[in-house]
C-alpha positions in Angstrom: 20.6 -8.5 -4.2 22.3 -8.7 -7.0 24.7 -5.6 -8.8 22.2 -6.0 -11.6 19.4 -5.3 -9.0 21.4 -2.8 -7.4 22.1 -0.9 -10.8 18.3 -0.7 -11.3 17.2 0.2 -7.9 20.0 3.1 -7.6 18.5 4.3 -11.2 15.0 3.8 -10.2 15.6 6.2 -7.2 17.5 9.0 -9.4 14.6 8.9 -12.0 12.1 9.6 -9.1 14.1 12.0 -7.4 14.6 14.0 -10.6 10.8 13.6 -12.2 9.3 15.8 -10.3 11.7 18.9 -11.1 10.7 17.9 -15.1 7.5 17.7 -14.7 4.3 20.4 -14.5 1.5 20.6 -11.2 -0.7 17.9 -12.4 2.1 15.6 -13.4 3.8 16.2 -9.8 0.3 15.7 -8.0 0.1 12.5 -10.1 3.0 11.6 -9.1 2.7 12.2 -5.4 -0.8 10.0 -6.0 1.3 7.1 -7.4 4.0 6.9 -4.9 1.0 7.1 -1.5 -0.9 4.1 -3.7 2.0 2.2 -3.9 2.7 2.8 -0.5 -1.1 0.9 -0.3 -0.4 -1.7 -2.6 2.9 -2.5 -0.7 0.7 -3.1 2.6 -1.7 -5.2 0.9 1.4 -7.4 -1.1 2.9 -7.6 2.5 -0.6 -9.2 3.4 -1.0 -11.4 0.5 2.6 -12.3 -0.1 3.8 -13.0 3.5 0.7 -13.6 5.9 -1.3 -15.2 2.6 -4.5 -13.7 3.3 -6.6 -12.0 1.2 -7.6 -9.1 3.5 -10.5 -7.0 2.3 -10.4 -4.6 4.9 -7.3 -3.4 4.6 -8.9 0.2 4.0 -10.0 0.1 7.6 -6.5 0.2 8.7 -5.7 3.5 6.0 -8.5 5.0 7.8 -8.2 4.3 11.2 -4.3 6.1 10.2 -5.8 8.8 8.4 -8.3 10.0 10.8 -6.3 9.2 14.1 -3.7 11.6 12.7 -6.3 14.0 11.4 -8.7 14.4 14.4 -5.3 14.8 16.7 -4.5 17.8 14.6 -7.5 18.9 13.8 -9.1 18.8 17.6 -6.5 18.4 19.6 -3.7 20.9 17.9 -0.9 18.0 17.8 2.2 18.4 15.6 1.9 15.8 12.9 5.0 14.7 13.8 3.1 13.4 17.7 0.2 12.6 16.0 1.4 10.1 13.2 3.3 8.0 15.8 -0.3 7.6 18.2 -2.1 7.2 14.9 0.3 4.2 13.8 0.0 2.5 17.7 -3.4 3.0 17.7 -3.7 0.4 13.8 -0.9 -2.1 15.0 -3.2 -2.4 18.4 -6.6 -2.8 16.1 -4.4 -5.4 13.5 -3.5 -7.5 16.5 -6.7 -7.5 18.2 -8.7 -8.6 14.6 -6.0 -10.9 14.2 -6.7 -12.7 17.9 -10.1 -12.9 16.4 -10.2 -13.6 13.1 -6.9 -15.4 11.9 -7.7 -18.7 13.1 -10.8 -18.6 10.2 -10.1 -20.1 6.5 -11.1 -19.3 3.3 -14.0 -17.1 2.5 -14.4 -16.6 6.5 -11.6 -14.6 7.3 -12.8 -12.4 4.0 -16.0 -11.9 5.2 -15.3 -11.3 8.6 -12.2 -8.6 7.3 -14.3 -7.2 5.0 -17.2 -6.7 7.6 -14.6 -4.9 10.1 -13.9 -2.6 7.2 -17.9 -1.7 7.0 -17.7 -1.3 10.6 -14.8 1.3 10.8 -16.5 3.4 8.0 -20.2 3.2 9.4 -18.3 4.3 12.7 -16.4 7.4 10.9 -19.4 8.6 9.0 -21.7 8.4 12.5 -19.2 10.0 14.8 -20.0 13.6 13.9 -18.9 15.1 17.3 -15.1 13.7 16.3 -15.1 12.8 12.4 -17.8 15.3 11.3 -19.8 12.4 9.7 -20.4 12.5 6.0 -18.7 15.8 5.5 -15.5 14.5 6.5 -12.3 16.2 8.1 -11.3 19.5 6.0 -8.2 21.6 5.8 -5.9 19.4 6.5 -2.6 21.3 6.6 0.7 19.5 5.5 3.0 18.3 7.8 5.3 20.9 10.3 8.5 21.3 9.8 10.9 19.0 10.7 15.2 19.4 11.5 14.5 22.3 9.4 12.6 20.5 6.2 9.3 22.3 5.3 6.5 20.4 3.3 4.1 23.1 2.6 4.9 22.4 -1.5 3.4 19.9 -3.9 7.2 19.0 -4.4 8.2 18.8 -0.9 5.6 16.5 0.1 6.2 14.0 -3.0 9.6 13.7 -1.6 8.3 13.5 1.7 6.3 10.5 0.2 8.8 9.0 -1.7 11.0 8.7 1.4 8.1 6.7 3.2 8.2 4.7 0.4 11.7 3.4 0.0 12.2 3.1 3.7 9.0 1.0 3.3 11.0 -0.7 0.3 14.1 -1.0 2.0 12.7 -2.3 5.5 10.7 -5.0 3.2 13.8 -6.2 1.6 15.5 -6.9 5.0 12.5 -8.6 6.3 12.2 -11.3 3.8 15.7 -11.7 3.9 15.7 -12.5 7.6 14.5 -15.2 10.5 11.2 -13.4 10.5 10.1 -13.5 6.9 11.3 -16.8 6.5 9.1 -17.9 9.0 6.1 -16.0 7.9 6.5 -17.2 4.5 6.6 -20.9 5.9 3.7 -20.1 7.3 1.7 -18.8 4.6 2.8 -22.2 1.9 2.0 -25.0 4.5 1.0 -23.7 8.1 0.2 -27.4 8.7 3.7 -28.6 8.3 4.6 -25.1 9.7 2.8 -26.1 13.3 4.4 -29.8 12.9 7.7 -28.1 13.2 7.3 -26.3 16.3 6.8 -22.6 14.1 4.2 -21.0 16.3 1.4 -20.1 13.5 -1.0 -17.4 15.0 2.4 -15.8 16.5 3.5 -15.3 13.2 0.1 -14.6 11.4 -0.6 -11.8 13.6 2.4 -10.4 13.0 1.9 -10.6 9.3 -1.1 -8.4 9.4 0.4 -5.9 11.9 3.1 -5.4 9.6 0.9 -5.0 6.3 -1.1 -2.7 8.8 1.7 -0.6 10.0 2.1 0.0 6.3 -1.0 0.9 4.9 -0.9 3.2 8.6 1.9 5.2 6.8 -0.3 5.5 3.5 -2.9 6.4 5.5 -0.9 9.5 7.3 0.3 10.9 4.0 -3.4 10.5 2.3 -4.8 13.6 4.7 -2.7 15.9 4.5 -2.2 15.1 0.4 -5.7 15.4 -0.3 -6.8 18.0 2.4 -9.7 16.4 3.4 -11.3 12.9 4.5 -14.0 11.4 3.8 -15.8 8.2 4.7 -16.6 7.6 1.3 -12.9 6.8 0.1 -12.5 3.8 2.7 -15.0 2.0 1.0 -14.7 -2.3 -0.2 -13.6 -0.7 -3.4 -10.4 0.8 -1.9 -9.5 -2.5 -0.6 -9.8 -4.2 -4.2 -7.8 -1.4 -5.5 -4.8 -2.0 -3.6 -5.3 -6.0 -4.4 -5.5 -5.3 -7.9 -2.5 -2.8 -7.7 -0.8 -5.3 -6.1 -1.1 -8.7 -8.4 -1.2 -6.3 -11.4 2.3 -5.0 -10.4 3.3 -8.2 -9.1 3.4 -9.6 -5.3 6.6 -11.4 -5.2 8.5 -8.2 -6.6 9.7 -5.3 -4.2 8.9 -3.1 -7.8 5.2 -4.8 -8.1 3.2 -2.6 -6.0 5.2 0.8 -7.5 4.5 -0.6 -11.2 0.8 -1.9 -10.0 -0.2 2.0 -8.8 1.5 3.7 -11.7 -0.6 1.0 -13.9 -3.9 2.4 -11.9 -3.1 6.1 -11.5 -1.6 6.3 -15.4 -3.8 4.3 -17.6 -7.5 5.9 -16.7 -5.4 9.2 -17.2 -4.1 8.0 -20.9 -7.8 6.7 -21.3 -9.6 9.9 -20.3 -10.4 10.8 -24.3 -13.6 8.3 -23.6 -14.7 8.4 -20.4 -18.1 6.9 -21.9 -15.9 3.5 -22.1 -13.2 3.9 -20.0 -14.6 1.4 -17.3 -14.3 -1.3 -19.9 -11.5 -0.8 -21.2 -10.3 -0.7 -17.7 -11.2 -3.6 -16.8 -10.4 -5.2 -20.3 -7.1 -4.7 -20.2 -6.8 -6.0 -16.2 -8.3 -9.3 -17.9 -5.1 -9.1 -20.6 -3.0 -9.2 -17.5 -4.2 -11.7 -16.0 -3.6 -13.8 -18.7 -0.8 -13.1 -20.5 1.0 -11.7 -17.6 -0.1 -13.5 -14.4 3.2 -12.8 -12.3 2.5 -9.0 -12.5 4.2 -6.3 -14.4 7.4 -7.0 -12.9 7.8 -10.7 -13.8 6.5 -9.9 -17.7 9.8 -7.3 -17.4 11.7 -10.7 -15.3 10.5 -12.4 -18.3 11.7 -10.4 -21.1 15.1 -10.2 -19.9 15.4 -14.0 -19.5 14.2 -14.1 -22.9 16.9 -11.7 -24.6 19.5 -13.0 -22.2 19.0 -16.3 -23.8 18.6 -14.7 -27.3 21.9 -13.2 -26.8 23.6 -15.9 -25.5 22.3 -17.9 -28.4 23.5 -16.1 -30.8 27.2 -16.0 -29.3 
């Protein structure tokens, strides 16, 4: 990284330690929202950008994270602090087992089979009344206990509580790609053909790929309960899975920033576009199509961009 990056990233992390004590209820809440979705949209650019799938059941492994935690609180009077680690075991051990079964498909049928899986998780949540309560979904969900003497019962403790998740998840991300395991994982994902001729062992290193992206979206899934209160089966539907992917490529995969800048992007804009809900959809959707073609590396390679541009400017005009 370089002290450029490192000037940016140590700003970044001042701005959103401080935005929170500037800002009103509903701003913090919003805020809170933005940082769990990027946690999301990390999980899903770990997916895409390392293991080079297109998984559309990534919402499975939220839930599975979500509820896990929830029902061992809920049922079973855990601490969250007990619960979350089971609840994280319990989606690494589904990720690898889908992974046995499904990585070794191409294409359309790993999406199909992923997305499938997903359907399966929810129809099982919504029909497991004696343990999910069905339809009606898990309620009250208290914030996490206290911990070495932190509580969490505020709007603004918890944000920070989130935002900590999410730089670890940054910072942990960072070291990965920079090490033996990434590099292999990305060899993988451009040429697993030529990755296999080499001796790199490919469904080693693609299940890990998806356990990792699924340990991630785990963590999401943990804060999600007790942010919200209550669970539903109805928010781990196809459409959360395309949300984190469009978070994701909107923001920009190759960028640690992307996913952060994809679910501000997604949390922000219908908020700024809420004077017409009538057309908000469209102009939703018509301004993901600008995007995608005038900005196809993501928010964060437009910003790349532009400072190549006026670095070149500037050095021009010297």
């Amino acid at each position: 990284m370089s002290i450029l990056e490192r000037i940016w990233s140590a700003l970044f992390t001042v701005a959103m330690l401080i935005a929170p004590l500037l800002l009103g209820d509903y701003q913090a809440y919003l805020l809170t929202l933005t940082v769990i979705w990027a946690i999301l949209a990390l999980s899903m650019a770990i997916v895409l950008g390392l293991a080079g799938q297109i998984n559309l059941g990534q919402a499975a492994f939220v839930a599975i994270g979500a509820y896990t935690s929830s029902v061992l609180r809920l049922r079973y009077g855990l601490d969250f602090w007990l619960a979350a680690p089971i609840a994280l075991v319990a989606v690494i051990v589904v990720a690898a087992l889908m992974g046995l079964l499904t990585l070794r498909l191409r294409g359309p049928f790993f999406i199909l089979v992923m997305l499938a899986f997903a359907e399966i998780v929810r129809l099982l949540i919504a029909n497991w009344q004696d343990v999910t309560n069905g339809p009606l979904g898990l309620r009250d969900i208290a914030p996490p206990e206290p911990l070495l003497g932190l509580h969490f019962e505020t709007k603004i403790a918890f944000y920070y509580l989130s935002l900590a998740v999410l730089l670890s998840c940054l910072i942990g991300l960072s070291r990965l790609k920079r090490s033996n395991i990434g590099r292999l994982l990305i060899a993988v994902r451009e040429d697993d053909v030529l990755a296999e001729f080499v001796g790199i062992p490919i469904m080693r290193n693609k299940i890990l790929g998806l356990c990792i992206g699924a340990f991630v979206a785990g963590l999401g899934g943990l804060l999600l309960g007790p942010f919200l209160t209550i669970l539903a089966p109805s928010q781990f539907t196809l459409f959360a899975s395309v949300d984190m992917i469009v978070m994701a490529v909107v923001g920009g995969i190759a960028t640690l920033a992307g996913p952060l800048l994809g679910a501000a992007f997604l949390v922000y804009v219908p908020e700024l576009l809420s004077f017409s809900s009538d057309y908000r959809p469209a102009m939703m959707g018509a301004l993901l199509i600008l995007m995608t073609l005038f900005a196809p590396r993501g928010l964060a390679g437009l910003a790349l961009d532009l400072r190549t541009a006026l670095t070149r400017r500037e050095q021009h005009d010297e």
